[in-house]
Structure formats: C-alpha cells, structure tokens
N, C-alpha and C positions, 0 to 999 in steps of 0.2 A: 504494500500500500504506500501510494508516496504521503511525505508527510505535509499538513497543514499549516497554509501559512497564518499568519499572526494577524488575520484580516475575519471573512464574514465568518465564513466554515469553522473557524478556528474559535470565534467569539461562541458558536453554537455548543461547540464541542465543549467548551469550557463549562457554560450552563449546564448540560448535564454531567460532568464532571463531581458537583455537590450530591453529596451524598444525600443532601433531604432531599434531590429530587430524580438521583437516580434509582434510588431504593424506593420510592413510593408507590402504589399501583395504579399505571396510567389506562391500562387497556384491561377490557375483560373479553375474554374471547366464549361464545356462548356453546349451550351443551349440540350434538349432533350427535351423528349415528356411532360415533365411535370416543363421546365423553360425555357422563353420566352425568357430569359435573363442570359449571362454569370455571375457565382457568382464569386465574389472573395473572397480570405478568407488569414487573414494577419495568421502568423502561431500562434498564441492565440485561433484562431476562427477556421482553420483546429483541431486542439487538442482538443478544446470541442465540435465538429462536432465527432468527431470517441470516446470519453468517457463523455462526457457530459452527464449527466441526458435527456436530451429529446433528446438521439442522433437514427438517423435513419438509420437502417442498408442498406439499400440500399444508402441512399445519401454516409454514412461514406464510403461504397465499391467505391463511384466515385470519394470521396476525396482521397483514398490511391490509386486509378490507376494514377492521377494526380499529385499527390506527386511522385511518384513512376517515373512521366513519366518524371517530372521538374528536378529528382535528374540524371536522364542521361541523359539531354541536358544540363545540367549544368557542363563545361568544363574548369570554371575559375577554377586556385589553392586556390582562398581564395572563391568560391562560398558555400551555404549556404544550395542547394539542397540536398546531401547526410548528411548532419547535419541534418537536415530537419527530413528525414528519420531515422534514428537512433535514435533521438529526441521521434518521434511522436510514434517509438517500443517499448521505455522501460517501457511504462507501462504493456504490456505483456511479459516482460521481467525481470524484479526485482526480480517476484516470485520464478524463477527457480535460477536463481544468491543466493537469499536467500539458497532455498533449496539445490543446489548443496555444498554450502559452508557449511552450515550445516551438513550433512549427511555422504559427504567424505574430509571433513576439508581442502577444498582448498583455495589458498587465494582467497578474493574475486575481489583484483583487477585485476590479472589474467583474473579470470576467466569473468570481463569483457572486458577485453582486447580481448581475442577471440572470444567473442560474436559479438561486433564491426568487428573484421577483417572475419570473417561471412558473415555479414550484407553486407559488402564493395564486398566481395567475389561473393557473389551474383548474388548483382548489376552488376558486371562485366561479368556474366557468358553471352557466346555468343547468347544466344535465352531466355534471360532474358526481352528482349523489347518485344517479339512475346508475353509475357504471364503477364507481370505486375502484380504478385500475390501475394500479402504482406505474406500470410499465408506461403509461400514457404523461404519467409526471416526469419521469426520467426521460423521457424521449422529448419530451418538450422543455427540459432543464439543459438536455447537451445542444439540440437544435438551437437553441438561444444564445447558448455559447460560441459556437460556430459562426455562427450570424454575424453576431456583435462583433466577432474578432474579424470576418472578413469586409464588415463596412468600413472597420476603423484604418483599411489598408488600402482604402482608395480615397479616406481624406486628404485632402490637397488643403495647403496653407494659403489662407485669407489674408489676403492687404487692405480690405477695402474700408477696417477701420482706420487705419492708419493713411487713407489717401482721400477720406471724406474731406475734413478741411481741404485739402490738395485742390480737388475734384472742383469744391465750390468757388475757392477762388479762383481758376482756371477758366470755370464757366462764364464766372463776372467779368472775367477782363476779356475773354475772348481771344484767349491768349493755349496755345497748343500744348498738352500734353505732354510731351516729348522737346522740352525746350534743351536750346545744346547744353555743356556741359561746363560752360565759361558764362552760361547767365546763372547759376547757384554760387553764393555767395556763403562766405564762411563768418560766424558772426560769433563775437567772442565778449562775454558780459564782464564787468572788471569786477572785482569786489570793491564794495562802498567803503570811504573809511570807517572807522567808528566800530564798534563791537556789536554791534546789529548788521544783518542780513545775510550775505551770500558769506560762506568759509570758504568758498574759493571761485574762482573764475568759471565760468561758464563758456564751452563752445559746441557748438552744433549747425548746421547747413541750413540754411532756406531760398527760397526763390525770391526773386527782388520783389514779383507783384503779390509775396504771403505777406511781405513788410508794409507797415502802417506808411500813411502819408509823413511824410518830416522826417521818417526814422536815417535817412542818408545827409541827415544836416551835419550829423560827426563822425564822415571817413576818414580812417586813420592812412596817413597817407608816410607812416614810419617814423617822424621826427616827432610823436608824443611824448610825454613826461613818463617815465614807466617808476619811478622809484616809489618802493613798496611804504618808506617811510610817512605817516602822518605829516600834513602840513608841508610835505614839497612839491607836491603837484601843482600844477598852474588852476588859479581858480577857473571853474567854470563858467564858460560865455553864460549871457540870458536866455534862456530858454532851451539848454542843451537838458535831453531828456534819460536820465541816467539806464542802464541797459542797451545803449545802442552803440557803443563804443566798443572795439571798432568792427567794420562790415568790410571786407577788400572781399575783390572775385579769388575763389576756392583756390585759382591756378599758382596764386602768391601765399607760398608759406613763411611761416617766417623761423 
C-alpha cells in the first residue's frame, strides 16, 4: 500500500485512528439466511471484514451496503457515516492517487481532494439509495482523479491580468500593441529623504503613453545630484512631482 500523504486521506485516517471512535459500533449488518443474529462491527472490525486476510467476499458486499446505507441516514454535521465511507475506500484508492501523481505530475493533495468530493458527490446523487454500490463510488473517485489531472495539463498561462491596464490605455491612445522596443522606458523612483516612505529605490518598465501627463517634466539626462547624504541634493524646482525621477528610454543603462 503506498503510504498517505499528510493532506485529505491522511486527515481521515487520523480521525479514525482514536480509539473512541474506532472501537465504537458504527455498522450493524442485519440477520439472513446464514446469521441468526445481527453482527455488529465497530469501524476497526468493518475494515478488516472488506481487507483482512480471511475477508469474505460476500459478507464484505453486506458490510459496504450497510456502511453505504448508515452514511445517508447519517444527517448530523459532525456524524461519522460518510467518514466512515471515505475511510473504508482509500485502500482502493491510494493506488490511482499514486499513479495519477506520478504519470501527469499533479499534486497529490488535489488530486485527493477531488476524489473525496467524488465520493460525497455520489453519495448524494438522487437514486444512489435505490443501488448502494461501492464499486460505482470508486469508479467515480478514480474517474475524477484522472480528469482533474488531465485538465490541469492543458492549462496555458494567462497575461490578461497583467495587460488589462496595458490593453486600456492602448485602446485610448490609439496607439499599437506591439510598440518597438526603444518606446518602453525604464523608470527609476528615488527614495525620499526623511525616515518615511520608500527603503529603497524603485525600478520597473512602462510605456510612455501608461505615464501621466507632466510625468516627463524631470528626465534625468545624467548630471543629477545622486548623493545619498540628507540636505545635499539640489532643492526641488516648483512643481516637480516626486516619483518621476528619473524616466530615460530602457536602451540607456547606467
């Protein structure tokens, strides 16, 4: 059996792990033609009834109708029924979880995350009581799996947040998409004096027509005051507006 990771499967496994609730009697399996007497079975003793070493395939088909049947009558929010369930699937469940993560590199918490909501899915579906049939929750828990992992290998990465602004002002100015490579300007914020604002300079790219009107009133055209010292800078003309300092086209590093 591969072992579980530290994710959904793993959080289930732990619940029943407690002893008050894997010793308690979750299922009672009722009398037929070959038990005189209803069984009970705490959930330790359902799970090595269906993989146990001397498990019987007919009794383990009337543990999972039973199980199957206590997890939709089971209506409390903290009830134990559809845990129960979940619980008592992932040993035929791991393998594929393995295998899918292996094969199309998904994660694996994911992709037990949707094996679960599967599972849950199921159980809810409207003529799911009419047929109580485990093999139809496992086959719709690995299906899910599969799925999931093979959409997530044809996502393609989205710019189109990151070119909304772009986009709008482009639209407004009427100006081309594809502008050459000597109209992106390189803009470089100073830090302010004084123990308030920026801890260090700021630089980053934009297009001249993303820049505000005025903002090319202080291009640095190399003979600026650069000294880091308070009070040696040259004062600021009237109306120079701080962050725009300085904008040169991208092609001039310095």
């Amino acid at each position: 059996m591969y072992p579980l990771s530290s994710s959904v499967f793993a959080s289930v496994r732990r619940h029943f792990d407690d002893p008050r609730i894997a010793d308690a009697v979750l299922v009672t399996i009722p009398v037929d033609a070959e038990r005189a007497e209803p069984v009970r079975l705490t959930a330790t003793e359902a799970h090595e009834a269906l993989y146990g070493p001397g498990s019987d395939p007919r009794f383990a088909a009337a543990v999972w109708q039973e199980v199957l049947r206590t997890a939709l009558s089971d209506l409390a929010p903290r009830g134990t029924g559809k845990l129960l369930v979940i619980w008592l699937a992932l040993p035929r469940l791991t393998g594929t979880v393995h295998r899918v993560c292996a094969r199309l590199r998904a994660d694996r918490s994911d992709v037990e995350a949707e094996m679960v909501l599967a599972l849950l899915e199921e159980l809810a579906a409207p003529d799911f009581a009419s047929r109580l049939c485990d093999s139809s929750l496992i086959h719709a828990a690995r299906a899910r799996a599969w799925h999931f992992a093979r959409e997530g290998l044809r996502e393609l990465p989205s710019t189109t947040v990151e070119r909304i602004t772009q986009d709008r002002a482009l639209a407004a100015s009427g100006a081309e998409a594809d502008a050459p490579a000597e109209d992106v300007l390189d803009v470089r914020v100073e830090r302010p004096d004084g123990p308030d604002g920026l801890c260090a300079p700021l630089r980053f790219r934009v297009r001249p027509e993303h820049l505000r009107k005025g903002a090319f009133a202080d291009i640095d055209d190399g003979t600026g005051d650069r000294s880091p010292h308070p009070g040696s800078r040259k004062k600021r003309r009237p109306g120079r507006r701080a962050g725009t300092r300085p904008v040169r086209p991208s092609g001039r590093r310095s």
